[in-house]
KEGUSE-21833 format. One line per 10 residues: for each residue x, y, z of C-alpha. Coordinates in steps of 0.02 Angstrom, whole numbers, plus 32768, in hexadecimal, padded with zeros to 4 digits. Example, Ala and Ser with C-alpha at 12.3 -4.5 7.8 and 13.67 -1.06 7.14 Angstrom:
2
8267,7F1F,8186 | 82AC,7FCB,8165 .
This chain:
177
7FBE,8199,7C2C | 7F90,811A,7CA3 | 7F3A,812A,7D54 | 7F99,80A2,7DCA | 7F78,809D,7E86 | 8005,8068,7F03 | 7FF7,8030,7FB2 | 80A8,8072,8017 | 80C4,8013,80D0 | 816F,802A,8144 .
8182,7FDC,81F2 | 8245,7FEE,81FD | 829D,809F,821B | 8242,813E,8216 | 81AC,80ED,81CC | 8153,819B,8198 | 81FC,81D4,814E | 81FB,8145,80E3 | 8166,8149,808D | 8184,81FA,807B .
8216,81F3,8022 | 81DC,815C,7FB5 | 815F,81BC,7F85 | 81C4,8270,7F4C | 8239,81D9,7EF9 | 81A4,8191,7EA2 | 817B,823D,7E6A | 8217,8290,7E32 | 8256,826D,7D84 | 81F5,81B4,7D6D .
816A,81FE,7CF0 | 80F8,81E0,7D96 | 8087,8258,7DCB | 8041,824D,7E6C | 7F75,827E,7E6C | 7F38,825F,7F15 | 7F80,8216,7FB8 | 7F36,81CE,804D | 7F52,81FD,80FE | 7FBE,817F,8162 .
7F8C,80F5,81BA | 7FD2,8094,8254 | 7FB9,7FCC,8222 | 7FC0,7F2B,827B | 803F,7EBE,8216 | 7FEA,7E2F,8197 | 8027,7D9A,8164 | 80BC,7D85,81E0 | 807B,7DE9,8285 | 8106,7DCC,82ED .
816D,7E75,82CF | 814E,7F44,82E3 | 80AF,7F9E,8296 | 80AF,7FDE,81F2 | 8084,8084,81C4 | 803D,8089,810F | 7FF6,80FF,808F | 7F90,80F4,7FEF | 7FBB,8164,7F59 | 7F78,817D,7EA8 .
7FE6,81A1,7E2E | 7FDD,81C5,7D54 | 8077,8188,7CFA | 80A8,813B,7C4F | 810A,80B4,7C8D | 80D4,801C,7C6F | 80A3,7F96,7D04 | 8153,7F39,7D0A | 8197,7FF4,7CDB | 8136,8035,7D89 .
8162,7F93,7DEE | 821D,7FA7,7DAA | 8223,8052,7DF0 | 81BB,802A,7E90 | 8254,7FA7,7EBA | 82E3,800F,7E86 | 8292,80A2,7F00 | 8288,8010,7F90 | 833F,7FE3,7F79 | 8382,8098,7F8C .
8329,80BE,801A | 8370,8008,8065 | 82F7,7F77,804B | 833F,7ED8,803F | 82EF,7E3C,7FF6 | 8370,7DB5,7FF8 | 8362,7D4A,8098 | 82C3,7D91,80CC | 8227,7D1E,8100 | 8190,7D66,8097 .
8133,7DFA,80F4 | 81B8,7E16,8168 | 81F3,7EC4,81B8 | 8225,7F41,8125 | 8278,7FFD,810F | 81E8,800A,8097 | 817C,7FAB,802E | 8115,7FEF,7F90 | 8092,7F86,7F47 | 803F,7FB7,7E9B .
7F81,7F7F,7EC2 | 7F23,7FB6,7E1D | 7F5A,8000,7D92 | 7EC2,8046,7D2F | 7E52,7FBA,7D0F | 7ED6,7F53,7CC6 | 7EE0,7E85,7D0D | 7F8A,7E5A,7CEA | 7FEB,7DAA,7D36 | 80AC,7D94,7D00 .
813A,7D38,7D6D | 8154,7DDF,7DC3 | 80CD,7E37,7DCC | 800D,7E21,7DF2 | 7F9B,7EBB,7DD1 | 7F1F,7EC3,7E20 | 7F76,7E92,7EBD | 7F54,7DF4,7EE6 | 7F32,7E00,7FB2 | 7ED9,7EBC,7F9B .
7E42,7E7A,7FC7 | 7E6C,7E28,8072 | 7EDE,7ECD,80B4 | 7E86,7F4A,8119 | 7F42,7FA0,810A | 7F1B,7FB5,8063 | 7E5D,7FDE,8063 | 7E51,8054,80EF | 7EDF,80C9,8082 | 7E87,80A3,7FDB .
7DE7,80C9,8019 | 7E2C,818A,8030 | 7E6B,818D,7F78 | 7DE1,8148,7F1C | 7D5D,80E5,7F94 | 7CF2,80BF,7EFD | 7D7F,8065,7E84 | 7D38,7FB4,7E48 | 7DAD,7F22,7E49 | 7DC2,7EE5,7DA3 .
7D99,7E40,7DBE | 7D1E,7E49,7E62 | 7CD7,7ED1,7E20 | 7CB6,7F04,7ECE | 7CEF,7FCA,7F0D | 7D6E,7FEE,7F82 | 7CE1,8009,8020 | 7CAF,7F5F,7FEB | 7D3A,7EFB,7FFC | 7D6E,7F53,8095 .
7CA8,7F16,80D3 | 7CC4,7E62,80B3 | 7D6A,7E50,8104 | 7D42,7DD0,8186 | 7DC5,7DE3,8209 | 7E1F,7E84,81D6 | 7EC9,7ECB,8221 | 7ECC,7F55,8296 | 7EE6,8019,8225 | 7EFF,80A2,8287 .
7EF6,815E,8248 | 7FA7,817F,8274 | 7FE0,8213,82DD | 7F3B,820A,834F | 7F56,81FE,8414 | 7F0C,8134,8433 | 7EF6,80E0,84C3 | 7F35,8048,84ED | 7F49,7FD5,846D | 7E9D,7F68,84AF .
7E40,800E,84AE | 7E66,8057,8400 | 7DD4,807F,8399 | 7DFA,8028,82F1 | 7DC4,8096,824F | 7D1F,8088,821C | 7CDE,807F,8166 .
């Protein structure tokens, strides 16, 4: 069995619902276990910042699917719960959006699929959620921790703990490693 950790993000619909119910998808009859989840977090969009907040989760999960076998699954789970890719600029507003981030130690580059992810290092949308599964997890090839990463990121995104009363948006208190 294989440990793989995901990164799940919605900022269309009933973005909690979403991840929610990509997650009891990922984890019913897929030979994926899930091990330990994150809280959710309210995130500033990255990439293309023009468009709603995201809310997004980390999770940690054991299967025996391969990486293309996980990603295949990961897509097919996207699809039924409405994603569409076709005709869409890259990072733009999604139903849902699940990202495979590591999967054990394993470096891994094909046409489809890039393990570990390839921008990981440069998402506080990722980190913050990561850093609640397994804040000490070395990146394979900077062989730096979760906490670290999320330390060097020079101009991170906004992440929220989500469901908290905030202030206005120029007083929130951004989360704190």
């Amino acid at each position: 069995m294989s440990k793989a950790y995901l990164s799940l993000g919605s900022n269309l619909g009933d973005r909690l619902s979403n991840i929610q119910q990509a997650v009891r998808l990922l984890t019913s009859d897929n030979n994926i276990a899930l091990l330990r989840a994150s809280s959710f977090y309210e995130t500033q969009p990255w990439g293309m910042t023009k468009q709603n907040w995201f809310i997004n989760a980390a999770i940690a999960v054991e299967t025996d699917l391969s990486p293309v076998e996980l990603l295949r699954v990961c897509q097919n789970i996207e699809a039924k719960l409405g994603r569409i890719r076709e005709g869409k600029p890259k990072w733009s507003e999604r139903v849902i959006d699940i990202d495979i981030l590591f999967y054990d130690d394993l470096v891994f580059k094909n046409e489809i699929l890039e393990i570990p992810h390839k921008y990981v290092h440069l998402r506080a949308f990722a980190l913050v959620p990561m850093i609640e599964v397994n804040a000490n997890y070395v990146h394979p090839v900077l062989n730096k921790t979760i906490i670290e990463m999320h330390e060097a990121l020079e101009n991170p995104e906004d992440v929220f703990l989500y469901g908290t009363v905030l202030p206005e948006k120029k007083k929130k208190k951004k989360w704190q490693s």
